[in-house]
C-alpha positions in Angstrom: -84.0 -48.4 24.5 -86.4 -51.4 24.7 -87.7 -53.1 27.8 -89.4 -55.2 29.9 -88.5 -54.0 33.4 -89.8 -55.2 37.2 -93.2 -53.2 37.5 -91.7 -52.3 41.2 -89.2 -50.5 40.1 -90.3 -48.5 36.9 -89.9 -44.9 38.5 -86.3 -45.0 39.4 -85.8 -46.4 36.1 -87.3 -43.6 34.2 -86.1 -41.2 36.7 -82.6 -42.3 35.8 -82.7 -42.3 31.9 -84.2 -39.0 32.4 -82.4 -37.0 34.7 -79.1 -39.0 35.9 -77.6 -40.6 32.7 -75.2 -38.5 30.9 -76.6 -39.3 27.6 -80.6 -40.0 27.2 -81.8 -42.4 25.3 -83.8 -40.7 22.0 -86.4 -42.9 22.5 -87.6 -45.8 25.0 -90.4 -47.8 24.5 -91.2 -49.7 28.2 -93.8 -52.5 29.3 -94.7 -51.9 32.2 -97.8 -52.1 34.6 -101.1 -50.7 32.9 -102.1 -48.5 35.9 -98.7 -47.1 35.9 -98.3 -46.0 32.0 -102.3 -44.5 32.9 -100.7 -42.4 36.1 -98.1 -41.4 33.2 -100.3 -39.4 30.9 -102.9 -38.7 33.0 -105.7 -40.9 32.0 -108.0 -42.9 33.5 -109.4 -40.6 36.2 -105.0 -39.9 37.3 -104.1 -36.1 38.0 -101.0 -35.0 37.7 -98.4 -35.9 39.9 -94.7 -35.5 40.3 -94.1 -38.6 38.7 -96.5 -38.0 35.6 -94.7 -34.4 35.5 -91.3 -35.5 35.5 -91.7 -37.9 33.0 -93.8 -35.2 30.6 -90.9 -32.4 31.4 -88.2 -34.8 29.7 -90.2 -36.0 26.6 -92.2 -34.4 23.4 -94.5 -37.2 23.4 -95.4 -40.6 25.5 -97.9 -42.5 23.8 -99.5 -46.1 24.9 -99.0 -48.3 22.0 -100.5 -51.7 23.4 -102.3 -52.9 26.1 -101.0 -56.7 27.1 -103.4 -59.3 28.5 -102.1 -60.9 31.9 -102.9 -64.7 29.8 -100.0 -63.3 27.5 -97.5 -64.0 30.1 -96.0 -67.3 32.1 -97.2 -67.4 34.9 -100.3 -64.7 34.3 -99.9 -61.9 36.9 -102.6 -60.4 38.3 -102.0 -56.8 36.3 -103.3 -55.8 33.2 -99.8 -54.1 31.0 -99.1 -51.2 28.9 -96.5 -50.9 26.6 -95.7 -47.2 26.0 -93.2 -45.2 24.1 -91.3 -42.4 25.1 -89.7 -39.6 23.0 -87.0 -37.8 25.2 -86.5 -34.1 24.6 -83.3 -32.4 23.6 -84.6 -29.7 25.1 -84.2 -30.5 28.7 -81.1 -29.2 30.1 -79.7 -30.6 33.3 -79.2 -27.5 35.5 -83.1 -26.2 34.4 -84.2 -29.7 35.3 -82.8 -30.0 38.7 -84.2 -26.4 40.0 -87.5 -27.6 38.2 -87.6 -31.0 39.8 -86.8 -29.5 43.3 -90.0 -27.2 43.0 -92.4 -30.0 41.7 -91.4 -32.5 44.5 -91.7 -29.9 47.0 -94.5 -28.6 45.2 -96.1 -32.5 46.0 -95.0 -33.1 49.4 -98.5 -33.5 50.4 -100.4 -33.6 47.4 -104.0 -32.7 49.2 -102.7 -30.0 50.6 -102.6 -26.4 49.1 -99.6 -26.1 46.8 -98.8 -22.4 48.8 -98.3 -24.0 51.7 -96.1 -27.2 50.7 -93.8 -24.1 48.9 -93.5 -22.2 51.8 -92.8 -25.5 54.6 -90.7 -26.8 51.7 -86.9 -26.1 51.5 -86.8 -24.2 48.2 -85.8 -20.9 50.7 -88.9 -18.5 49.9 -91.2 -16.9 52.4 -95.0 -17.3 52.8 -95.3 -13.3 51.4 -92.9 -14.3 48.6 -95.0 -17.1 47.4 -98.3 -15.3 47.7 -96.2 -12.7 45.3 -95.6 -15.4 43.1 -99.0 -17.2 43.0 -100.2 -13.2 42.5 -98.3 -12.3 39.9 -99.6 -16.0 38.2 -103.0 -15.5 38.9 -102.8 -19.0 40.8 -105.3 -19.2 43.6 -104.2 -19.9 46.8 -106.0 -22.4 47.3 -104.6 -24.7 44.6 -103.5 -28.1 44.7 -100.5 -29.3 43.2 -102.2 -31.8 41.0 -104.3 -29.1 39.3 -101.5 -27.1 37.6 -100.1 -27.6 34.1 -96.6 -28.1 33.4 -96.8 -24.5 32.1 -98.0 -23.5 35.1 -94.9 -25.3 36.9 -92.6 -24.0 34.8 -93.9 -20.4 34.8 -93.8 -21.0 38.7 -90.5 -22.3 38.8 -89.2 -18.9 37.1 -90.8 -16.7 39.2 -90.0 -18.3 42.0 -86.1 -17.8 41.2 -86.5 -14.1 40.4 -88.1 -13.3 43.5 -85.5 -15.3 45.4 -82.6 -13.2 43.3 -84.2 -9.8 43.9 
């Protein structure tokens, strides 16, 4: 998939090739705002967020292939542009994803705040004792924010999360 798509609207875009279409696209390679594509991989002083997460989870690689000049474009907009390519995973699968993606956006309800405490307010059904086991057996501090984790960490998380909840 190639495309030039309303700056606006480029997470529900990716959100949808990624996680709502029936069959993903192998590859996508998307213009789209410069800041954005940063937030994406994490660049430019960007943590990680849920958006930057989601979109790593579904590919084996995203990599910024061109950076486009506003004065390439009638009329200029006031944004600097990124084109960047996407590599989808085969590996995702649909029913892994969605309990994943239900952690992570609980996970970054309030992204300041400590990730233990957005868990247990969150309504992923675990207990503030059942959390603190988790982050325990993780040796995750407790004082954690969401943005500091890896997606190995999220992953690991999200897996020990659902054993303690079928035990």
């Amino acid at each position: 998939m190639i495309a030039n798509i309303p700056y606006y609207i480029t997470s529900p875009i990716l959100f949808r090739f990624f996680y709502e279409t029936t069959v993903r696209p192998s590859e996508m390679v998307i213009l789209m705002q410069r800041e954005v594509g940063d937030k994406i991989r994490c660049v430019n002083g960007f943590k990680s967020s849920y958006f930057s997460l989601y979109c790593t989870n579904a590919c084996s690689a995203i990599t910024e292939i061109m950076r486009v000049a506003p004065g390439n474009f009638i009329p200029a907009p006031k944004v600097e542009s990124s084109v960047l390519h996407f590599v989808t995973s085969e590996k995702a699968e649909a029913v892994t994803d969605k309990r994943f993606l239900k952690v992570l956006s609980v996970g970054f309800l309030h992204p300041r705040k400590f990730l233990a405490s957005n868990l247990v307010s969150g309504n992923i059904g675990v207990t503030k004792e059942q959390v603190n086991a988790c982050f325990e057996s993780l040796g995750l501090s407790l004082q954690v924010r969401p943005g500091e984790l890896t997606m190995s960490n999220w992953k690991d998380l999200t897996k020990a999360i659902d054993t303690i909840r079928a035990e």
